[in-house]
N, C-alpha and C positions, 0 to 999 in steps of 0.2 A: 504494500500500500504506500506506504512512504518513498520506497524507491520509483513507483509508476507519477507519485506527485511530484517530486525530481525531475524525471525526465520527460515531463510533460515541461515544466516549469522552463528546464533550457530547450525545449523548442520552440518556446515562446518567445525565450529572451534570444534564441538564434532567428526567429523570423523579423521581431524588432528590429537588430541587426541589420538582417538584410536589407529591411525596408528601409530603414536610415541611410545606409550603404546607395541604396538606389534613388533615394531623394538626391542624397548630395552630389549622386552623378549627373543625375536629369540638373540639379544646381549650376555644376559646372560647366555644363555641355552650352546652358541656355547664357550661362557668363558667356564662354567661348563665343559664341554667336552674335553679343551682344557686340563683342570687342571687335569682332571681322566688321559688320555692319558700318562700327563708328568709324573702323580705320579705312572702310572702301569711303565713307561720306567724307572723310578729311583727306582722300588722296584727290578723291575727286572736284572737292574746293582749292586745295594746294595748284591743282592742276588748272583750273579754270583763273585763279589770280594769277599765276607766272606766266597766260597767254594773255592775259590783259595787259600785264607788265611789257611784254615780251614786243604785244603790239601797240602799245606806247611809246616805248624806247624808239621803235619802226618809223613809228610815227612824226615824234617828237625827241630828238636825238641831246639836241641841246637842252630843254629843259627837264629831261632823264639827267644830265650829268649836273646842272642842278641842282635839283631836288638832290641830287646822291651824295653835293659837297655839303650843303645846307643841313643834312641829316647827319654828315660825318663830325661835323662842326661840332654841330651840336652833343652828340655822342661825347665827344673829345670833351667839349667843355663839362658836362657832368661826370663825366670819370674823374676829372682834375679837381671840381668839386668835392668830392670824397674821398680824397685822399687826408 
């Protein structure tokens, strides 16, 4: 009697297990999924600014270098600021 409450008890506590076990994989899986998703949405932005860049520069050549001295300036001057 006590031995069949036992090993009732751990196929209990092994099917717990396994379900837990299987949650946190369907967990992981649906992470995993979530992460591809975001990284195709940010390649596919990264990709669409560096062709607006790309045909700006095309476009506007001199004020591309510019805009690049003005921002490097700038850059400079807050670095020298915290030092």
């Amino acid at each position: 009697m006590l031995v069949d409450t036992v090993a009732n008890s751990s196929d209990s506590v092994a099917d717990v297990l396994n379900k837990a076990a299987e949650i946190g994989e369907n967990a992981v899986e649906k992470g995993r999924e979530s992460a591809r998703v975001l990284a195709d949405t940010g390649l596919d932005y990264i990709g669409d600014v560096s062709e607006r860049v790309s045909s700006f520069v095309k476009r506007d050549p001199w004020v591309a270098i510019a805009g690049a001295f003005v921002v490097g300036y700038a850059v400079a001057h807050l670095f020298r600021q915290m030092k």
